[in-house]
Structures are given as C-alpha cells and as structure tokens.
C-alpha positions as CSV (number, residue, x, y, z in Angstrom):
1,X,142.9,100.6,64.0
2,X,139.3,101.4,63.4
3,X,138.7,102.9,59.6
4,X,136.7,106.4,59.7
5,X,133.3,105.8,58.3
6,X,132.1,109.4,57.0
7,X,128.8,109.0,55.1
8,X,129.1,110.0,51.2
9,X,127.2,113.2,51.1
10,X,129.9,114.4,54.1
11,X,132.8,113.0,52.3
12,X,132.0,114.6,49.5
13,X,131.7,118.3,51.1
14,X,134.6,117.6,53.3
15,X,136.6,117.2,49.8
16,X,134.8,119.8,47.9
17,X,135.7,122.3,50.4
18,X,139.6,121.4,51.3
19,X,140.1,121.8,47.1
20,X,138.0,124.8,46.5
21,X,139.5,126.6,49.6
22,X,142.8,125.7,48.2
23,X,142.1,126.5,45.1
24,X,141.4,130.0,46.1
25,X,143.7,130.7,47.8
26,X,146.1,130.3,45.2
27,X,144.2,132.3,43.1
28,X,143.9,134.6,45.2
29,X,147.5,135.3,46.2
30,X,148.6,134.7,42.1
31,X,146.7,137.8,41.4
32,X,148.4,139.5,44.0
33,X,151.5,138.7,43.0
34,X,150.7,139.7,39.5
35,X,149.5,143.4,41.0
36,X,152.4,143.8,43.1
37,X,154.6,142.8,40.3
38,X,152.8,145.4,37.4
39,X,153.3,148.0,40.3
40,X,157.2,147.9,40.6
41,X,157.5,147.4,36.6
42,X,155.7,150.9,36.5
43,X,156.8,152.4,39.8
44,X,153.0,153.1,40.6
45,X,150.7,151.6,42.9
46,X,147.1,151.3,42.1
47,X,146.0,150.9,45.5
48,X,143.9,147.4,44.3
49,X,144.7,145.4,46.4
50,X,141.3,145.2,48.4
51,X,139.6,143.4,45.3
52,X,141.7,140.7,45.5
53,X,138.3,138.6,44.3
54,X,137.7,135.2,42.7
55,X,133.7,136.0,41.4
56,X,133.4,132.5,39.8
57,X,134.2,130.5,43.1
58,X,133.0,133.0,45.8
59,X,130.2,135.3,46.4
60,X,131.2,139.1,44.7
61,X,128.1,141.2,44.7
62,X,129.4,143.4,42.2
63,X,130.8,140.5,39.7
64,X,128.9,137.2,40.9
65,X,125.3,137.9,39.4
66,X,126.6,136.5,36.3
67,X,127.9,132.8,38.3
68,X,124.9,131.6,40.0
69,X,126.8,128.7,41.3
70,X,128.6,130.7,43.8
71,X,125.6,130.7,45.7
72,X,126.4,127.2,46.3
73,X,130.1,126.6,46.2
74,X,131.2,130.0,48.5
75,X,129.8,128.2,51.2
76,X,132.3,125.7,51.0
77,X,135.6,128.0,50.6
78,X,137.6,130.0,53.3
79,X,140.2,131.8,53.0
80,X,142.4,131.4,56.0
81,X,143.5,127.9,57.5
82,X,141.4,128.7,61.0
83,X,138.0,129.4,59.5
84,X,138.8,126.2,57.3
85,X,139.5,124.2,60.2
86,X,136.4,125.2,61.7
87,X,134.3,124.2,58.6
88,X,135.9,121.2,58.4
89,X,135.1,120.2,61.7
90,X,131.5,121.5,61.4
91,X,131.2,119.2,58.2
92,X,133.1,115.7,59.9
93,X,131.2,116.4,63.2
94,X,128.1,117.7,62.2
95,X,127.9,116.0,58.6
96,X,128.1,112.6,60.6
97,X,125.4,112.8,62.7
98,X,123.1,114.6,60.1
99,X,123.5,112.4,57.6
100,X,122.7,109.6,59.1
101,X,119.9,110.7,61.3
102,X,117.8,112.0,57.8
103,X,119.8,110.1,55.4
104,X,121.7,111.6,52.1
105,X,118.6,113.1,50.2
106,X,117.3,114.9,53.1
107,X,120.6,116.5,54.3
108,X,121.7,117.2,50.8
109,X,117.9,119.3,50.8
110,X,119.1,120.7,54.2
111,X,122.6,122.0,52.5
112,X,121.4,123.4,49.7
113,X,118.7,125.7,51.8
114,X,121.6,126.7,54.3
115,X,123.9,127.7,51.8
116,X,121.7,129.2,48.7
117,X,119.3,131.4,50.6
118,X,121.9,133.1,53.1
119,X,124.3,133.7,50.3
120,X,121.7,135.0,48.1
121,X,120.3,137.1,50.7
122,X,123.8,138.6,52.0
123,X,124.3,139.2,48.3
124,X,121.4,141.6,48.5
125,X,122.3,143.2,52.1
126,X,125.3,144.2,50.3
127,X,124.1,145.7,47.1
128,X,121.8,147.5,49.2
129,X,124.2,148.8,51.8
130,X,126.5,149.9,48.2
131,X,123.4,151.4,47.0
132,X,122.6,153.5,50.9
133,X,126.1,154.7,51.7
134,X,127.8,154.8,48.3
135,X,130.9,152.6,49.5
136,X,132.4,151.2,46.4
137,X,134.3,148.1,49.5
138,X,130.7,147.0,49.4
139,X,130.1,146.0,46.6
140,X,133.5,144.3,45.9
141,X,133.0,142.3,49.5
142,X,133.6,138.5,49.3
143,X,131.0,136.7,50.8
144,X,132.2,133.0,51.9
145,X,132.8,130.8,54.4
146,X,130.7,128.4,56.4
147,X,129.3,130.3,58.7
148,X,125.8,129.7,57.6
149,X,126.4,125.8,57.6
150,X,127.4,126.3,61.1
151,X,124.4,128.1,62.1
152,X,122.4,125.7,60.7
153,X,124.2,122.7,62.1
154,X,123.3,124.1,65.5
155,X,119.9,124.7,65.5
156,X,119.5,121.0,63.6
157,X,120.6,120.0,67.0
158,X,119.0,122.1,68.6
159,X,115.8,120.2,67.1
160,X,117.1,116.6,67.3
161,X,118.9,116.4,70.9
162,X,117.8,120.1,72.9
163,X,118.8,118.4,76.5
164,X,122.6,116.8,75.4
165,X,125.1,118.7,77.3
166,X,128.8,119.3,75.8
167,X,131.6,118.8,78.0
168,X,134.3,120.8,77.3
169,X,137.8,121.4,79.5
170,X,137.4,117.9,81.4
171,X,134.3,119.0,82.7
172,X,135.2,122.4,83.9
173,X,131.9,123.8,81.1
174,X,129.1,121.9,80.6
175,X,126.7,123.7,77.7
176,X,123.2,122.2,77.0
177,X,122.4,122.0,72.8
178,X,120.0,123.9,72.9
179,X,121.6,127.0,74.4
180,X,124.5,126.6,71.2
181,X,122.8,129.0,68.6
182,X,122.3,132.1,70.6
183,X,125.5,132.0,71.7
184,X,127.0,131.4,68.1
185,X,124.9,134.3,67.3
186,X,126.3,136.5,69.8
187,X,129.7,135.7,68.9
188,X,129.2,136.7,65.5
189,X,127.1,139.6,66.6
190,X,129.5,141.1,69.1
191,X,132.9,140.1,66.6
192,X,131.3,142.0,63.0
193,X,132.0,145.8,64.7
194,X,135.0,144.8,66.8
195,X,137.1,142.7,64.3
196,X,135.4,144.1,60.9
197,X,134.0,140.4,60.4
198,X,130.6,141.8,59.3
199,X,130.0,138.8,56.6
200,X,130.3,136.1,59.4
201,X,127.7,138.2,61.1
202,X,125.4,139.0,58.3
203,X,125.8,135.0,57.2
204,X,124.6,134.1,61.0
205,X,122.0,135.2,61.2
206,X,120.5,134.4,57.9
207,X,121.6,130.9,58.1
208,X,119.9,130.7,61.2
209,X,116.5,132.3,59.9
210,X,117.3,129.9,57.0
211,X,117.6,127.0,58.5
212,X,114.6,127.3,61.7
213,X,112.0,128.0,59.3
214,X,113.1,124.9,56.5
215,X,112.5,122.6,59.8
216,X,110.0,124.3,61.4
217,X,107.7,124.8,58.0
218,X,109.1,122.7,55.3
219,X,111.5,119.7,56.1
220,X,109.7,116.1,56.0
221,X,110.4,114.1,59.4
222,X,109.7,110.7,60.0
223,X,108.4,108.1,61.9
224,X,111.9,106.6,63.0
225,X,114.9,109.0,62.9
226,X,116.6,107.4,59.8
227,X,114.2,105.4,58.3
228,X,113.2,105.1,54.4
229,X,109.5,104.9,55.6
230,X,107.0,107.5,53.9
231,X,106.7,111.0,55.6
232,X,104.3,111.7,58.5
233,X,104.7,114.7,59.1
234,X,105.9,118.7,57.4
235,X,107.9,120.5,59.9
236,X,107.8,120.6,63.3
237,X,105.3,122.5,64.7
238,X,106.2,121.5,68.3
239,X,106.3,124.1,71.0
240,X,109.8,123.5,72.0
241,X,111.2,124.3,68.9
242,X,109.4,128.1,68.6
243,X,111.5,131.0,68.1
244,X,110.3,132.7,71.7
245,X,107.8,131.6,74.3
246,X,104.2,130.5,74.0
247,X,101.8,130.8,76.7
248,X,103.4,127.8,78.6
249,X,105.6,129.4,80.8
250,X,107.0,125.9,82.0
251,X,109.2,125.6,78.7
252,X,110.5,129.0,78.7
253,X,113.7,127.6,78.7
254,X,113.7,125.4,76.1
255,X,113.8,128.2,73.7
256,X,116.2,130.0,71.4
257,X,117.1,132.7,73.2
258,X,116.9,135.0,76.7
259,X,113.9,136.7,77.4
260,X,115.0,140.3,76.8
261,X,115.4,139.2,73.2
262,X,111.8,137.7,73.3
263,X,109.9,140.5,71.8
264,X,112.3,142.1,69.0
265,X,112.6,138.2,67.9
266,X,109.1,137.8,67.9
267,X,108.5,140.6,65.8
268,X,110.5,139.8,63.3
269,X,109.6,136.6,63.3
270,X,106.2,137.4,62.7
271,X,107.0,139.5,59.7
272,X,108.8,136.9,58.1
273,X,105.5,134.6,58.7
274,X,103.1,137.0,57.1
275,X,105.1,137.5,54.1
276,X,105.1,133.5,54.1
277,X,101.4,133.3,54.5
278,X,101.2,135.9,52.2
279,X,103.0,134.5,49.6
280,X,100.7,131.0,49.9
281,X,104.3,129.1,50.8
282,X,103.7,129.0,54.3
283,X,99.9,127.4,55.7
284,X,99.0,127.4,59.7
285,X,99.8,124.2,61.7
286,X,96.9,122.4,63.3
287,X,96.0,121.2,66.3
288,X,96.9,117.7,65.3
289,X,100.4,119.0,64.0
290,X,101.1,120.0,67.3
291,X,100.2,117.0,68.9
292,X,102.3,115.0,66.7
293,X,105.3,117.4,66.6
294,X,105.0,117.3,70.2
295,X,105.4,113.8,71.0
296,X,107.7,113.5,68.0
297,X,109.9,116.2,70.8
298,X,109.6,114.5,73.6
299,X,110.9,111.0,72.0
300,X,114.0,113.1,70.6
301,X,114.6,114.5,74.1
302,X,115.5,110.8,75.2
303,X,118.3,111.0,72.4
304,X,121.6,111.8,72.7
305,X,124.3,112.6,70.1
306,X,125.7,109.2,70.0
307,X,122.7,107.3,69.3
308,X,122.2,107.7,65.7
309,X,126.1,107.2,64.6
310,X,125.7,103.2,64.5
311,X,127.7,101.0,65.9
312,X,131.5,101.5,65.7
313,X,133.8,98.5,64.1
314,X,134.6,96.4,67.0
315,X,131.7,97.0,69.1
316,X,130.8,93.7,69.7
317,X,128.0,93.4,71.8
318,X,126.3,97.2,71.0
319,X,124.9,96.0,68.0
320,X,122.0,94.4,70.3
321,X,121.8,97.4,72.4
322,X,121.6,99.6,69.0
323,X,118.4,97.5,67.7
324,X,116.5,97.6,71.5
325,X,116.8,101.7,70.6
326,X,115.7,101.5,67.7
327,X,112.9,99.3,68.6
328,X,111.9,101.6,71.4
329,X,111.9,104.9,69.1
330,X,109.6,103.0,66.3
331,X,107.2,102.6,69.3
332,X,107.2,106.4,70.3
333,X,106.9,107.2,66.6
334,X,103.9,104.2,66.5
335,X,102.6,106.0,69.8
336,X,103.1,109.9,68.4
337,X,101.4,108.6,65.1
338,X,98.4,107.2,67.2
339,X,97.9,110.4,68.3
340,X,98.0,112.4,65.4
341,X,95.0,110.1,64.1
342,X,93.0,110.8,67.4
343,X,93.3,114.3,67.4
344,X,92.3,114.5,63.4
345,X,89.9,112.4,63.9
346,X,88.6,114.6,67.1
347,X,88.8,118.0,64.8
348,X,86.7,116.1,62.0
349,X,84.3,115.1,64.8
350,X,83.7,118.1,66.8
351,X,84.1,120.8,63.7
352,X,80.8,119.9,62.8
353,X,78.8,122.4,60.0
354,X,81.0,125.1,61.2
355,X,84.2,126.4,60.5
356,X,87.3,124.3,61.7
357,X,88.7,125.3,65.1
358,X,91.8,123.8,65.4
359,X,93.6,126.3,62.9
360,X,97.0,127.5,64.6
361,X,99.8,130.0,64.7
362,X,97.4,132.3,62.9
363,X,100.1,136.0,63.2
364,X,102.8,134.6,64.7
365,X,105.8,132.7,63.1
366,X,107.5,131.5,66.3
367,X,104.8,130.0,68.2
368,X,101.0,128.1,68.2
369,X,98.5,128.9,70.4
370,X,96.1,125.6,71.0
C-alpha cells in the first residue's frame, strides 16, 4: 500500500489544527459544565451561556487583545466536527499542492498573510459593529475557523491552474478553477443572514481580499514552479489574474467574478489600491511586468492540478514523463524571462530624456492598462 507523503509545513497544520480544535472543545464544553453545574447549586441561572469563550486559543474581540497569537492559531480551530472536516480537507488537499508548487518558506509566508490579516481585521469589524449598535454578543463573538485559509486556497488556484475543471458526481458537474472563489463567496454571502454564520462571511471575504492582493502585489514567483532559483519576478501583474475586466474584452471570462459585480468590485478595489499607494507599500506594475506576468499565465494555463504533486510510489515509468514537464516549463519560464529583458530594455530605449511611459495600473487596483 502506497504511504501518504504530506509535505512538512501541511503535516504540521494538519496536526496543529486536529489538537487545537480538540482542545477547545473540551474547554469549551468543561466551562459549561461548570456553569450549568454553579446554576443548579444556586437554583439561578445567569443566562451565560453565549460566552462560552476560550480568548487564548480563539479570536474574542472583547478578551483577545491581550493574546496576539490568536491571530494565528484561531485559524486552525473549529468547533464542530463538519467545519473541521472541511479544514482538514482544505489543508491535505490544498496544503499538498501548495506546498510543493512554492515550497515550505513561501507557503508558510502565504499562511501567515491568510490567517493574521483576516482575523485581525474581523477583529476590528466586530469592535466596531459593538461600538455602532451597542450589542454586547459582539463583542464576545468567537472568531475562528478556516474559512479564510479556504478562500485563499482557491484563489491560489485560481492563479496557478484557472482552466482545470473539477469533476464532481461522475461527471454529472464539471466547475472550471477559476469560477471556485465567487461561488465560495456567495455561499458564505447568502449563508451569514440565513443561518446567523456572519463570521464565515465576514472571514471570506477578507481572506480573499487578503490573499489576491499578497499574489497579485507582493508574493515572489519563480522561474520554474517549485524551484530554489532566485526570484524574477513580485506579484503577478498578469491581466488574467485582475479583480474585474480590463479593456480586453476577449478574457472577460477569465475573471473573478460576473459582470454585474464588475463595478462595485472595482471600486473597492480601487480604494484598497490608493490606500496602498498611499501608504508607499504598494508601487505601479510596468509594462515589462506585464509582459512577464503574462507569459508566466499562459505557461500555468498548460498546468493541471496533478502536475506539481511528483511522482507517486510505484509509478514506474512517470518519473520520465515528470522531468520532460519539467524541462518544458523551465523553457517557458527561459522564454517569459526573454521577454521581460526585451521589453525593459525597449522602455529604457524609447523613454529617452522624458519621463517613463510604461508606468501601469495608475488608480485602479484590479487591472493595467498597457
């Protein structure tokens, strides 16, 4: 029987998150006990029982400012045995692939973005919507759960394999990739008034914000998917990857999400980048980043989500076919590298005394306009 090979960084989170949840769960129901048994000793009820909390593992806005960890660990604890299913899949599934496609240093980067700055930012929704309406539940809400990782996971895929289609039901629903995070989003949308799950909503979209602009601004890709070889390039500036439409109408599928939600996206989208800018944390792509972000795209869109996993023990003769891919995407990344220089070298050329032309994406976040 083949043995499971789960990279370390996955193991690890798979681990951390099967104890904390368990751990916190038994806290959790001990200090319920203990309520309900202080109740029938004093024939009183104290009607506590919604701040059945654990501040030091999980995300409390009213107790957790003084555990900054939480930011970090709530993101691996759930508190039911379905949500920790699902996380657990996400992590074994997603982990996997992630892991190995930008190695353990890179992912860890990715985790630690996808679970800090949602949960830090729900942690502020909350306080706020405590300070608004006055609602004491606010402020004792949990925030947990891997939501966040999960709407991250997607649009990572979304970036590395846009075209793979997921067969589901023997082939009865075929989904592409790239149509995964809009309709995790919607789920989570639609489910926060309906079921009362209004963290999982709040942590979807965040995580999602969260994650798109690390990849598109920030994470450092390289030549061959997996490689140790120095960076090449800072995000991905390609136009598939853009929030809503550019001015190519041809790839208007390729995006993130319908076109009625093109222009409230957008917006936002370009608020988020002018704080960025503003800030000096965020700089304009070229042209050249385009170029090579581009080409970098259309080698991915070749990919599939079996290619980067390595062969499986007992494969025999696909370790040959695994090193003719590999071979063949170090000569797209040699080819989208080639570019890059041109076009630089183009810009430098034909800039001349006056100011640089090829300056991009100058007021909106989710797209650049050659």
């Amino acid at each position: 029987m083949a043995r499971l090979n789960i990279p370390p960084l996955t193991r690890t989170c798979l681990l951390i998150c099967t104890c904390l949840s368990i751990l916190t769960g038994a806290l959790r129901y001990r200090a319920r006990m203990n309520e309900q048994s202080q109740s029938d000793s004093s024939g009183e009820s104290e009607g506590h029982g919604q701040f059945f909390t654990v501040p030091y593992l999980t995300v409390v806005p009213a107790l957790s400012i003084v555990y900054p960890w939480t930011f970090v660990t709530s993101s691996l604890i759930e508190t039911n045995i379905f949500t920790l299913a699902i996380t657990l899949a996400t992590l074994f599934y997603g982990g996997k692939y992630l892991e190995r496609a930008w190695g353990s240093a890179e992912f860890g980067k990715f985790l630690l973005v996808v679970s800090i700055v949602p949960n830090f930012l729900a942690f502020v929704v909350y306080i706020a919507w405590f300070a608004v309406t006055g609602n004491i539940l606010r402020s004792y809400t949990t925030i947990c759960g891997g939501v966040a990782l999960q709407a991250g996971f997607l649009v990572a895929f979304k970036q590395l394999v846009p075209e793979h289609t997921v067969t589901l039901f023997k082939g009865i629903v075929k989904i592409r990739v790239k149509h995964f995070p809009a309709m995790f989003l919607l789920v989570n949308t639609l489910s926060g008034p309906i079921f009362g799950t209004d963290v999982a909503a709040v942590l979807a979209w965040l995580g999602f914000f969260s994650s798109w602009t690390y990849l598109r601004f920030y994470k450092r890709s390289f030549p061959d998917l997996g490689s140790n070889q120095a960076p090449s390039l800072k995000g991905d500036a390609s136009e598939i990857f853009a929030i809503s439409p550019t001015n190519n109408a041809n790839t208007a599928s390729a995006y993130f999400f319908p076109d009625p939600l093109h222009t409230p996206i957008a917006l936002l989208s370009s608020i988020i980048y002018n704080i960025l800018l503003a800030l000096h944390i965020c700089t304009p792509f070229s042209a050249a980043d385009v170029s090579a972000s581009n080409s970098q795209a259309q080698a991915r869109d070749s990919a599939n989500l079996s290619t980067l996993l390595g062969p499986h023990p007992g494969s025999g003769g696909r370790v040959g076919s695994a090193r003719a891919e590999a071979e063949r995407r170090r000569a797209l990344a040699l080819k989208a590298l080639d570019q890059q220089l041109h076009a630089a070298a183009n810009k430098n050329s034909g800039s001349g005394g006056g100011a640089p032309s090829a300056v991009l994406g100058e007021t909106r976040l989710d797209h650049t306009d050659a």
